[in-house]
mmCIF file as gemmi writes it, N, C-alpha and C atoms, coordinates in Angstrom:
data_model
loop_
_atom_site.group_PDB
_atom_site.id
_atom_site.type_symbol
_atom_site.label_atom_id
_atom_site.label_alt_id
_atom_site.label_comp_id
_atom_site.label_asym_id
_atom_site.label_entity_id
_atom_site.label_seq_id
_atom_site.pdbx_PDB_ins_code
_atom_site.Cartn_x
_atom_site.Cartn_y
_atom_site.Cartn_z
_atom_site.occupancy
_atom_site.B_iso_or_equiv
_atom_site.pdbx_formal_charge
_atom_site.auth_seq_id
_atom_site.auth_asym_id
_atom_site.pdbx_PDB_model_num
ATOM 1 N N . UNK Axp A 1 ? 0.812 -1.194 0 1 0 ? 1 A 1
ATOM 2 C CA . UNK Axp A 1 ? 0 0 0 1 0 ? 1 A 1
ATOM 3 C C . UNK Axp A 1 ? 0.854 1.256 0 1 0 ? 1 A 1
ATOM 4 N N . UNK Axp A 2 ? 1.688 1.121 0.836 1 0 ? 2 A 1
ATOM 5 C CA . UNK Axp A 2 ? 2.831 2.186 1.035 1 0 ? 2 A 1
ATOM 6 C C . UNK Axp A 2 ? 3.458 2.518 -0.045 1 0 ? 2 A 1
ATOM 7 N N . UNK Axp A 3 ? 4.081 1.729 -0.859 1 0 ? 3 A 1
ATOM 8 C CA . UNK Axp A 3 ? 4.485 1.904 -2.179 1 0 ? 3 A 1
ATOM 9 C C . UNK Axp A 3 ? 3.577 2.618 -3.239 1 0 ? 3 A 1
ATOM 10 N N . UNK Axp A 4 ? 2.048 2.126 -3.75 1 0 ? 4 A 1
ATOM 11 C CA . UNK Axp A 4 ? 1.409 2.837 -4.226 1 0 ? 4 A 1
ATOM 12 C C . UNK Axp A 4 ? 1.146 3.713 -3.833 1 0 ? 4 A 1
ATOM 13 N N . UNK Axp A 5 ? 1.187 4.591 -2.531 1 0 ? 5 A 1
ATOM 14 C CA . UNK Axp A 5 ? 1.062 5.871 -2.28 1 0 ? 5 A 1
ATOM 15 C C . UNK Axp A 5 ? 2.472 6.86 -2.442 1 0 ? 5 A 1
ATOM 16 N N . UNK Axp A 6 ? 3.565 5.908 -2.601 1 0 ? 6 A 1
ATOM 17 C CA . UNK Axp A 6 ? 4.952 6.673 -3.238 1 0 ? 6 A 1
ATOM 18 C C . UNK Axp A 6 ? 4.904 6.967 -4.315 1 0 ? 6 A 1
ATOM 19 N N . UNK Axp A 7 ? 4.357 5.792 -4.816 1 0 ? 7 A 1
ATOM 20 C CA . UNK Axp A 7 ? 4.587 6.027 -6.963 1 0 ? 7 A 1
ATOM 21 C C . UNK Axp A 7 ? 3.187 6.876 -7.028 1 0 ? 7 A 1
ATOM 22 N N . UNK Axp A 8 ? 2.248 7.142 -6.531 1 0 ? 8 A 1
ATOM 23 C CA . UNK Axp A 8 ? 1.313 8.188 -6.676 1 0 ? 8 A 1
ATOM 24 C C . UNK Axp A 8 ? 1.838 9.434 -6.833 1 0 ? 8 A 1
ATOM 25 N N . UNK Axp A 9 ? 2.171 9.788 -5.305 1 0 ? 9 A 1
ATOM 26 C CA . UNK Axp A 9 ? 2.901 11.413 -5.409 1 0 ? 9 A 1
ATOM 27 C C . UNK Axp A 9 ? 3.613 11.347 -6.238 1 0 ? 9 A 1
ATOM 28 N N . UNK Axp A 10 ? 4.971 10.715 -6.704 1 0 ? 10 A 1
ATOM 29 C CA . UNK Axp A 10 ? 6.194 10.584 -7.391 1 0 ? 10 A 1
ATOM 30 C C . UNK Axp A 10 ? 5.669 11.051 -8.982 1 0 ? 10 A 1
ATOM 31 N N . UNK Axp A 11 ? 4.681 10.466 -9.062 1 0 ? 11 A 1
ATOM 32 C CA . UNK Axp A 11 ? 3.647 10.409 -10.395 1 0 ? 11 A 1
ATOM 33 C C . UNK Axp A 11 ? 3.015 12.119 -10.364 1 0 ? 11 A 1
ATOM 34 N N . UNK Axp A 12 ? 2.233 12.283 -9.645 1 0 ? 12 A 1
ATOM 35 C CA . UNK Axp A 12 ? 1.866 13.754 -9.3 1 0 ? 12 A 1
ATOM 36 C C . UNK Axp A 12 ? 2.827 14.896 -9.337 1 0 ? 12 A 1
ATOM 37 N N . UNK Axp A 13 ? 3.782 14.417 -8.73 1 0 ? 13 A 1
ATOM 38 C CA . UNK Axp A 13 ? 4.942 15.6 -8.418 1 0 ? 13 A 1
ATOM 39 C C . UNK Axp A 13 ? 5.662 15.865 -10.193 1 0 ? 13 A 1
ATOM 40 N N . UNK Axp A 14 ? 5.578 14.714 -10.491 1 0 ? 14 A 1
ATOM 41 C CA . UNK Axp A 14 ? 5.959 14.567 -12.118 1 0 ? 14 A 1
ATOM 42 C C . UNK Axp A 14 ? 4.99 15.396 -13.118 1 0 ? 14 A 1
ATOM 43 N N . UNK Axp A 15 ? 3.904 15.202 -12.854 1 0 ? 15 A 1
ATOM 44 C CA . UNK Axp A 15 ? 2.932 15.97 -13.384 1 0 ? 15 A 1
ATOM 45 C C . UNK Axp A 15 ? 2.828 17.381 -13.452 1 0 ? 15 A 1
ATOM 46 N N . UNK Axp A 16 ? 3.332 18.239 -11.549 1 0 ? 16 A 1
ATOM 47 C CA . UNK Axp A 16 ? 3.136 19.458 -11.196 1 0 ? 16 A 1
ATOM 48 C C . UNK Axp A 16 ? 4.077 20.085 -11.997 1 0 ? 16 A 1
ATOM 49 N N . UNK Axp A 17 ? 5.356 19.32 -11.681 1 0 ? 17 A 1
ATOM 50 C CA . UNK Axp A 17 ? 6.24 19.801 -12.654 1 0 ? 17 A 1
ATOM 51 C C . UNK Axp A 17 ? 6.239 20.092 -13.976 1 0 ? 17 A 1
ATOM 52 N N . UNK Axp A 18 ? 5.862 19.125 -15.01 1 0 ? 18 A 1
ATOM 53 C CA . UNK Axp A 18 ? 5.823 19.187 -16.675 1 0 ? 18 A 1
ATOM 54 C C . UNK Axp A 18 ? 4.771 20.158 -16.881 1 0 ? 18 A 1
ATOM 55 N N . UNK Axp A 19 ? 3.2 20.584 -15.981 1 0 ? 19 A 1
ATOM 56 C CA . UNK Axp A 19 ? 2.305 21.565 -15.941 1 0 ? 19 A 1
ATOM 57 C C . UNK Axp A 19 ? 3.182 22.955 -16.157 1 0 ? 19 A 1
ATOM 58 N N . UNK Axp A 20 ? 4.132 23.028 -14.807 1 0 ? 20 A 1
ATOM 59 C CA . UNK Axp A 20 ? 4.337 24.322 -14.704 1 0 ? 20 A 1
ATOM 60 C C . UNK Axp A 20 ? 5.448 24.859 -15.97 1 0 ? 20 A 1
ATOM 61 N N . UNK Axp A 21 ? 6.255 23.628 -16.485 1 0 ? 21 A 1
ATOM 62 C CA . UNK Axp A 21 ? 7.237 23.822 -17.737 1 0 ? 21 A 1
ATOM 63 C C . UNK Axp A 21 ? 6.188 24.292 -18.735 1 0 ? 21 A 1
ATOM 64 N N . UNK Axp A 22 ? 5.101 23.444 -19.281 1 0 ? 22 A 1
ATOM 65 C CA . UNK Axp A 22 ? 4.217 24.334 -20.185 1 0 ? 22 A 1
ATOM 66 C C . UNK Axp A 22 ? 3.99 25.651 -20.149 1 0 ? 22 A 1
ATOM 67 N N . UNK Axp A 23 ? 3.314 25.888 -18.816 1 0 ? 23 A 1
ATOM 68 C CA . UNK Axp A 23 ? 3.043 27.051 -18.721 1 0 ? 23 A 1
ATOM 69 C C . UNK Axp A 23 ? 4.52 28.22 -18.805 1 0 ? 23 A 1
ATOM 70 N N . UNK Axp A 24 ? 5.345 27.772 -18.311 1 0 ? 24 A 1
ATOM 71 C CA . UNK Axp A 24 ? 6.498 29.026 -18.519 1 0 ? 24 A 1
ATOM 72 C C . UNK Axp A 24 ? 6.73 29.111 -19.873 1 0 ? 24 A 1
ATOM 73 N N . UNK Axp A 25 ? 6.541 27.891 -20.608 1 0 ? 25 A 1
ATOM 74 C CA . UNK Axp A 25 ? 6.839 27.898 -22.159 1 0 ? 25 A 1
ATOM 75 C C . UNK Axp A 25 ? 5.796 28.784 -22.733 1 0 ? 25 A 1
ATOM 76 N N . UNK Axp A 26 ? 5.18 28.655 -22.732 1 0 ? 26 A 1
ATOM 77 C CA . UNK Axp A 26 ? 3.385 29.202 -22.908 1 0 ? 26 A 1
ATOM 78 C C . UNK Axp A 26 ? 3.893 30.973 -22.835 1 0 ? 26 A 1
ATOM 79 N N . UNK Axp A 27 ? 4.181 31.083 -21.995 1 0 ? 27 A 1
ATOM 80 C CA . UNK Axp A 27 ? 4.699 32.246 -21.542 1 0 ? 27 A 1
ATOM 81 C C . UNK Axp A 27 ? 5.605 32.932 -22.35 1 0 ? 27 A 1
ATOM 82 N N . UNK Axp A 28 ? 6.655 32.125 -22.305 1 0 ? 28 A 1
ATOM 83 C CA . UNK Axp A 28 ? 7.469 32.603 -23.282 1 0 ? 28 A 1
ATOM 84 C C . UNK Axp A 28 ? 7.385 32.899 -24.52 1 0 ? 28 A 1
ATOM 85 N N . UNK Axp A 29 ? 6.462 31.965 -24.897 1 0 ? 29 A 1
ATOM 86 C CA . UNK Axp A 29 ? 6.34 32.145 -26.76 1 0 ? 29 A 1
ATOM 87 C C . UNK Axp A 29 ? 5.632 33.587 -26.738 1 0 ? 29 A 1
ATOM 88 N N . UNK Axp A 30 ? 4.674 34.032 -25.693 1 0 ? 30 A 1
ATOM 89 C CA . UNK Axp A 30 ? 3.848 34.973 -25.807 1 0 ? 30 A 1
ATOM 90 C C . UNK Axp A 30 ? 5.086 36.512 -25.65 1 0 ? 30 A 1
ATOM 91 N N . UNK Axp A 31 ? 5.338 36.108 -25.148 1 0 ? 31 A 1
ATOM 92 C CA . UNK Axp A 31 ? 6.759 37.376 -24.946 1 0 ? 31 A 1
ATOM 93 C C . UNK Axp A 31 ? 7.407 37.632 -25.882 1 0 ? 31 A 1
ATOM 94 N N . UNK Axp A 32 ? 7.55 36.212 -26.28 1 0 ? 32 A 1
ATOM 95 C CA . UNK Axp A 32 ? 8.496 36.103 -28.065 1 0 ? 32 A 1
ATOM 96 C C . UNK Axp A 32 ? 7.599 36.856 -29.023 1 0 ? 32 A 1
ATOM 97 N N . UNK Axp A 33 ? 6.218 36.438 -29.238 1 0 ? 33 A 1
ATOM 98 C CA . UNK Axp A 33 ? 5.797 36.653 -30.536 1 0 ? 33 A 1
ATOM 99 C C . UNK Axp A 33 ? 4.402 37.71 -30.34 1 0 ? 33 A 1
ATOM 100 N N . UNK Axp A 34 ? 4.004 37.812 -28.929 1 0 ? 34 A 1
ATOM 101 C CA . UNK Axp A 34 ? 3.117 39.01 -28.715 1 0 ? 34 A 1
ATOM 102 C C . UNK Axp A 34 ? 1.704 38.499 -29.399 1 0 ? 34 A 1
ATOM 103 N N . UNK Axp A 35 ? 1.307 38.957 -29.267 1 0 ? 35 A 1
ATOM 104 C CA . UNK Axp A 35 ? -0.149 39.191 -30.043 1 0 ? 35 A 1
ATOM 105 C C . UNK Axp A 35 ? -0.15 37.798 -31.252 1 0 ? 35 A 1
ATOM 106 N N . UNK Axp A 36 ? 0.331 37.957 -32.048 1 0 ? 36 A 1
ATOM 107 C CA . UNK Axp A 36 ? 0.561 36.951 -32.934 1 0 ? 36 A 1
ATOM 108 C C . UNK Axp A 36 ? 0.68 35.225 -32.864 1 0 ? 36 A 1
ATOM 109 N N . UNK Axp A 37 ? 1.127 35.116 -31.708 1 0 ? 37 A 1
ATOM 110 C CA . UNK Axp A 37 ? 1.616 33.77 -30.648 1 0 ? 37 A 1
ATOM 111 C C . UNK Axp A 37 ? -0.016 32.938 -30.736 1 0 ? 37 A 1
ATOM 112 N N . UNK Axp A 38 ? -1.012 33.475 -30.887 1 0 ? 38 A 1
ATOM 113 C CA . UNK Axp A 38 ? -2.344 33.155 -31.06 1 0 ? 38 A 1
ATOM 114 C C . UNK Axp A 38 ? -3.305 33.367 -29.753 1 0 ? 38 A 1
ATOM 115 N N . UNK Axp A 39 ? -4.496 32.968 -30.044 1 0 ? 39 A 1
ATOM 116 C CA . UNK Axp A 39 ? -5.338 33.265 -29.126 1 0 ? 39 A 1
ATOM 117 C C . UNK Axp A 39 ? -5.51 32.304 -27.965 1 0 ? 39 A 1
ATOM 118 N N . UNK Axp A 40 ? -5.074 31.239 -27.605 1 0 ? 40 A 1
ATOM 119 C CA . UNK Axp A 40 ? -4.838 30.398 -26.207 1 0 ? 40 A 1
ATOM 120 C C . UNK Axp A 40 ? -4.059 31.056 -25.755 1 0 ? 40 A 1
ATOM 121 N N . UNK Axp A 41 ? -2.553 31.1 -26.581 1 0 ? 41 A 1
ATOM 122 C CA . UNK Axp A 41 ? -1.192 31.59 -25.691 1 0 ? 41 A 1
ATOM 123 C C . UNK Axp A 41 ? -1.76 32.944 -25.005 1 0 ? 41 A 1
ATOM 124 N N . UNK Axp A 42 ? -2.295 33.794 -25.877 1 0 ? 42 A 1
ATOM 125 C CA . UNK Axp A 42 ? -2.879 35.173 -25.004 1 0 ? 42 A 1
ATOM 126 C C . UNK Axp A 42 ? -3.613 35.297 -24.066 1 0 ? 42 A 1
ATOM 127 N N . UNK Axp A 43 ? -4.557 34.062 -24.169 1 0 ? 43 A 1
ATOM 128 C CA . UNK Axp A 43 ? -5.659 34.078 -23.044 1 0 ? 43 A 1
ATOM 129 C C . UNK Axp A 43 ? -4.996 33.117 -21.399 1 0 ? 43 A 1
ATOM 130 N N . UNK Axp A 44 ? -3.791 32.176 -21.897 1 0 ? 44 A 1
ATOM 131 C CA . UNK Axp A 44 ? -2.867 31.795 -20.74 1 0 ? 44 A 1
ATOM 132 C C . UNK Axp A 44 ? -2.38 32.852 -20.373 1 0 ? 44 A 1
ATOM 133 N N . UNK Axp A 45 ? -1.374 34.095 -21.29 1 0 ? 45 A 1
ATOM 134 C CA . UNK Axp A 45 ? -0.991 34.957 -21.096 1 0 ? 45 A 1
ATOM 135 C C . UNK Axp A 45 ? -1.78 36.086 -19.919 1 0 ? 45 A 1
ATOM 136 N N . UNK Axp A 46 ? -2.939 36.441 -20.068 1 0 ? 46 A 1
ATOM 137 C CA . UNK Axp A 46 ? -3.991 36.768 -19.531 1 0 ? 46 A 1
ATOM 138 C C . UNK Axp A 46 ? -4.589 36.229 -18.263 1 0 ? 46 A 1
ATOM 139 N N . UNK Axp A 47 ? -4.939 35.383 -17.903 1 0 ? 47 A 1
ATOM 140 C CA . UNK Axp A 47 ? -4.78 35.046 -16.673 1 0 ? 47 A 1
ATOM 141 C C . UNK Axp A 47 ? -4.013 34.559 -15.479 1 0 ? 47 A 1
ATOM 142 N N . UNK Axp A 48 ? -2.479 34.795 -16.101 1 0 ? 48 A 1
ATOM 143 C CA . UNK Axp A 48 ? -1.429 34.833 -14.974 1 0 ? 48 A 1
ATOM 144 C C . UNK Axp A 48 ? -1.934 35.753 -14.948 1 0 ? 48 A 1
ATOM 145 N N . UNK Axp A 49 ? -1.448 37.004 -15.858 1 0 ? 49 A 1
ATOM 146 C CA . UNK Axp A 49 ? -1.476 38.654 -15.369 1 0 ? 49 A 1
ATOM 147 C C . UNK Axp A 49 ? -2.88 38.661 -14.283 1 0 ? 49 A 1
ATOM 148 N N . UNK Axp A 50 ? -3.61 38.456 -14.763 1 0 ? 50 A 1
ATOM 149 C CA . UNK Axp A 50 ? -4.618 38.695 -13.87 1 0 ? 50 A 1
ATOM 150 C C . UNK Axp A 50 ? -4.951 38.094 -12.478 1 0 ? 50 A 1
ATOM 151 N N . UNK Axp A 51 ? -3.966 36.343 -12.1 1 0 ? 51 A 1
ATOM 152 C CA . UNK Axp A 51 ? -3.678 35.842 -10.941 1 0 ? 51 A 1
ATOM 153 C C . UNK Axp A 51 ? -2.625 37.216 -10.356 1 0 ? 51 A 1
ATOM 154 N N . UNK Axp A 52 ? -1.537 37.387 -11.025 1 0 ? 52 A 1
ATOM 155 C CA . UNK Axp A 52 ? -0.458 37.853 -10.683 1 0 ? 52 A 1
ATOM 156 C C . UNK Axp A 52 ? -0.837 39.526 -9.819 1 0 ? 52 A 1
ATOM 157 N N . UNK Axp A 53 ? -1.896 40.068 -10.613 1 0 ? 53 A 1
ATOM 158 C CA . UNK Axp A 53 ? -2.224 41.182 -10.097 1 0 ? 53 A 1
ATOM 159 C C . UNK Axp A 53 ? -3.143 41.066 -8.903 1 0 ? 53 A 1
ATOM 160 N N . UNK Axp A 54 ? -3.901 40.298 -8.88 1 0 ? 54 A 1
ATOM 161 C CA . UNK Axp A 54 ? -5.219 39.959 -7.734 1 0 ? 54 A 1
ATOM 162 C C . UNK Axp A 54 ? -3.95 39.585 -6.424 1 0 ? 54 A 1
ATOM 163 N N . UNK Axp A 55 ? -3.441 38.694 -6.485 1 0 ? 55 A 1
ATOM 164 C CA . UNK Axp A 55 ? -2.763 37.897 -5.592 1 0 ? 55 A 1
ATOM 165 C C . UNK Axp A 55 ? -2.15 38.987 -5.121 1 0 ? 55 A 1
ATOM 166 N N . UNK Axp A 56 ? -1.731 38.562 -3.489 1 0 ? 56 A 1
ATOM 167 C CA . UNK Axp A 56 ? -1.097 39.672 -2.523 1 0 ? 56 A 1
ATOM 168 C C . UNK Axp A 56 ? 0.295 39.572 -3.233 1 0 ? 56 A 1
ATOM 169 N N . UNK Axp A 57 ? 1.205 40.946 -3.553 1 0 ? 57 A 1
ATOM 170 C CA . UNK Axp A 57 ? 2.988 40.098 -3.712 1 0 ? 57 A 1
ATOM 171 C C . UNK Axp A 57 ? 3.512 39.842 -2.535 1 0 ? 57 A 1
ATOM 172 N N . UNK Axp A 58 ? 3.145 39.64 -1.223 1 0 ? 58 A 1
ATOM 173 C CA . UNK Axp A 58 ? 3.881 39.101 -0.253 1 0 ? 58 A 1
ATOM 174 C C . UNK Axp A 58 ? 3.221 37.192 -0.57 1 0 ? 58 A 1
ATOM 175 N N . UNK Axp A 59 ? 2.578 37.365 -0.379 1 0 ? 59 A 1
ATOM 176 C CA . UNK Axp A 59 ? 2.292 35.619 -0.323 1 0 ? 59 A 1
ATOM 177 C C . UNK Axp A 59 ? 2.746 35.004 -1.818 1 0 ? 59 A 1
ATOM 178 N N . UNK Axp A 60 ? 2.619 35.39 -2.796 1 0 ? 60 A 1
ATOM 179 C CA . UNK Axp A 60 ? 3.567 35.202 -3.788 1 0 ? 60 A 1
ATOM 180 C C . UNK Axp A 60 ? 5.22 35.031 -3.819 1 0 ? 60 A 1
ATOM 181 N N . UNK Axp A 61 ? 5.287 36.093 -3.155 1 0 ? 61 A 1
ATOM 182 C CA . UNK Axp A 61 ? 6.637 36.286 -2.854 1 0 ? 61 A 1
ATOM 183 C C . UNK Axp A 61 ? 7.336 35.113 -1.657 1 0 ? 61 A 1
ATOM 184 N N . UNK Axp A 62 ? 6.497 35.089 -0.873 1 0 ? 62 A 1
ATOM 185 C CA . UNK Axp A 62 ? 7.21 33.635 -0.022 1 0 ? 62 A 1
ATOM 186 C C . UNK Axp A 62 ? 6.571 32.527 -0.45 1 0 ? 62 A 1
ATOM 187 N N . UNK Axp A 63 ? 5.441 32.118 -1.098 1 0 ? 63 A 1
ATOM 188 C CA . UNK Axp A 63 ? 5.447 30.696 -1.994 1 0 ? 63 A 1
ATOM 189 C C . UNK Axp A 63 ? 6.962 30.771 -3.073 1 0 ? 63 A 1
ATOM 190 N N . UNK Axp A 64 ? 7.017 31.743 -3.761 1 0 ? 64 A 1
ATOM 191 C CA . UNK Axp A 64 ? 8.278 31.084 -4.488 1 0 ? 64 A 1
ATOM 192 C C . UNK Axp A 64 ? 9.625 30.809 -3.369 1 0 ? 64 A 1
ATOM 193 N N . UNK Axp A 65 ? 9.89 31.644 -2.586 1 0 ? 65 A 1
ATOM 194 C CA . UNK Axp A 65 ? 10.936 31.603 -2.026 1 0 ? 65 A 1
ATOM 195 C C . UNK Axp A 65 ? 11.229 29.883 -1.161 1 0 ? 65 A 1
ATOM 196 N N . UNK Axp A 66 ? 9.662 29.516 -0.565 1 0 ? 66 A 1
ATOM 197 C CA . UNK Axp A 66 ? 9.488 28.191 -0.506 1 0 ? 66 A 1
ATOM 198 C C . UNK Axp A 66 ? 9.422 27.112 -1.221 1 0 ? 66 A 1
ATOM 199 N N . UNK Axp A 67 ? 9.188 27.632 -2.175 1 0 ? 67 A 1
ATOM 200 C CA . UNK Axp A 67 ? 9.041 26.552 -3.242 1 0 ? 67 A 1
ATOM 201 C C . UNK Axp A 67 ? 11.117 26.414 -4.027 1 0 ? 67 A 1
ATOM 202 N N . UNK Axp A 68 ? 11.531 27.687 -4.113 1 0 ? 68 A 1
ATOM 203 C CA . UNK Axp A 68 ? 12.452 27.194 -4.285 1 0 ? 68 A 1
ATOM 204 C C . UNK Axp A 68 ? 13.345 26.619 -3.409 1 0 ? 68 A 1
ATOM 205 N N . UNK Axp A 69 ? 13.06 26.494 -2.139 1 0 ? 69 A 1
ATOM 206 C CA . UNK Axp A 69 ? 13.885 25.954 -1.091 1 0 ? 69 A 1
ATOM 207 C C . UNK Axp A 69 ? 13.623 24.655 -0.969 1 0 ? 69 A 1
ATOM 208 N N . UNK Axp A 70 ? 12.38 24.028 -1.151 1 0 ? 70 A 1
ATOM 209 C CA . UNK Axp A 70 ? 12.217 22.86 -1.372 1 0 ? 70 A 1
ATOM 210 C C . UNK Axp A 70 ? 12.241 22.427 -2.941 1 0 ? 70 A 1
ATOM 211 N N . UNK Axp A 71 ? 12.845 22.971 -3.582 1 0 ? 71 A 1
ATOM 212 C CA . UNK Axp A 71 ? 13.019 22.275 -4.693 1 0 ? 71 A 1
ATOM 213 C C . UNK Axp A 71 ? 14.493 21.88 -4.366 1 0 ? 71 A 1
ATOM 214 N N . UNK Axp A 72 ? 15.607 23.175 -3.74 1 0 ? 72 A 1
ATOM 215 C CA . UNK Axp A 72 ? 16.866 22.963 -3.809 1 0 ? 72 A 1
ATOM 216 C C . UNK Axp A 72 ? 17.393 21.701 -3.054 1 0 ? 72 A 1
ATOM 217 N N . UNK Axp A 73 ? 16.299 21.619 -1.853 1 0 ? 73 A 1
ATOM 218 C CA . UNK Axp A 73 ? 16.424 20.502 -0.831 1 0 ? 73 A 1
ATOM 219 C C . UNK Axp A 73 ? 15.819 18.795 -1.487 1 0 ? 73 A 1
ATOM 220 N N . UNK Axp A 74 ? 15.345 18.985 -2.408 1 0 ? 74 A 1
ATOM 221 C CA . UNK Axp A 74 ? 15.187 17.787 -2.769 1 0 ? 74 A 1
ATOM 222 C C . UNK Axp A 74 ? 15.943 17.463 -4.037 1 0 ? 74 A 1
ATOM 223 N N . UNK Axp A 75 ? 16.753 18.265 -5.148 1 0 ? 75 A 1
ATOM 224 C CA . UNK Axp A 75 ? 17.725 18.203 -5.749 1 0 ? 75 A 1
ATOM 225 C C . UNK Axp A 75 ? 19.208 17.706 -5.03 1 0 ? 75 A 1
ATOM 226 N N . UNK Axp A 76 ? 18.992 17.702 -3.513 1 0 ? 76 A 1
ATOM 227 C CA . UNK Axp A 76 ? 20.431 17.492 -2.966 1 0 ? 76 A 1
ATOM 228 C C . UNK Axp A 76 ? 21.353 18.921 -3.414 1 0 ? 76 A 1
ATOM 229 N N . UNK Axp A 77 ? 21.216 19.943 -2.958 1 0 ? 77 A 1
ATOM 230 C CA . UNK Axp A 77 ? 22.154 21.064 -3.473 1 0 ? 77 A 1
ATOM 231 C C . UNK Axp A 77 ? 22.477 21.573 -1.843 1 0 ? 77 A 1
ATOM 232 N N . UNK Axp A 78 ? 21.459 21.566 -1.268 1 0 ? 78 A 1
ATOM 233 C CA . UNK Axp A 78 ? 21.544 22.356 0.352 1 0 ? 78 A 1
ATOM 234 C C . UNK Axp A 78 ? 21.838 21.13 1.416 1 0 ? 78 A 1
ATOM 235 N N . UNK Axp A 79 ? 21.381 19.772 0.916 1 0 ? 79 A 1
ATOM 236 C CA . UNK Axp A 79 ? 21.696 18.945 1.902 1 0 ? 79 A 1
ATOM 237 C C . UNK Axp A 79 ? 22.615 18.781 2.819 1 0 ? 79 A 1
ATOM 238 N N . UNK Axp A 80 ? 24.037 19.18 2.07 1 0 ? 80 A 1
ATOM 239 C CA . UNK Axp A 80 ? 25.334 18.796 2.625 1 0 ? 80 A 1
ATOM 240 C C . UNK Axp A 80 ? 25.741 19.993 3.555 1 0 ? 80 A 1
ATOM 241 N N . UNK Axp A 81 ? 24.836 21.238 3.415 1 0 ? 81 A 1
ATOM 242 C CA . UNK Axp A 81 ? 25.016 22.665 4.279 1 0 ? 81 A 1
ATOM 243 C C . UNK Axp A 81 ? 24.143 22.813 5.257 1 0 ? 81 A 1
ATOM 244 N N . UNK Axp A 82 ? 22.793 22.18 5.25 1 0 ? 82 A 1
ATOM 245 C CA . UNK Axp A 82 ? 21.909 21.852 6.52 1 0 ? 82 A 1
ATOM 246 C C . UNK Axp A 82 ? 22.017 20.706 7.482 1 0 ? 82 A 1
């Protein structure tokens, strides 16, 4: 049982990840090519901005800072210094 609840998350966490690569890609093309990039990329484009503006920048601001700390900590980069 224990195991299928490892390869679950492991599976999920795999998922959160390749989601959020789209979306930065998504992103990017829209930066690249503007307006032109088409009408999904704009309308992804469009509702970050519009998460990004609603959302407090402090709680933004320490989800990433957490998020990159637990990314660094599970890459093994900080392990050997904590």
């Amino acid at each position: 049982m224990f195991d299928f609840v490892a390869n679950a998350k492991r599976w999920l966490w795999e998922f959160v990840e390749l989601g959020f690569v789209v979306l930065l890609a998504l992103l990017l093309l829209h930066l690249l090519l503007g307006q032109s990039a088409g009408p999904y990329v704009s309308s992804v484009a469009d509702n970050v901005a519009k998460f990004a503006t609603g959302a407090s920048g402090g709680i933004i601001g320490v989800v990433l800072v957490l998020a990159i700390v637990y990314w660094l900590l599970q890459r093994g980069t900080w392990r050997a210094r904590i």
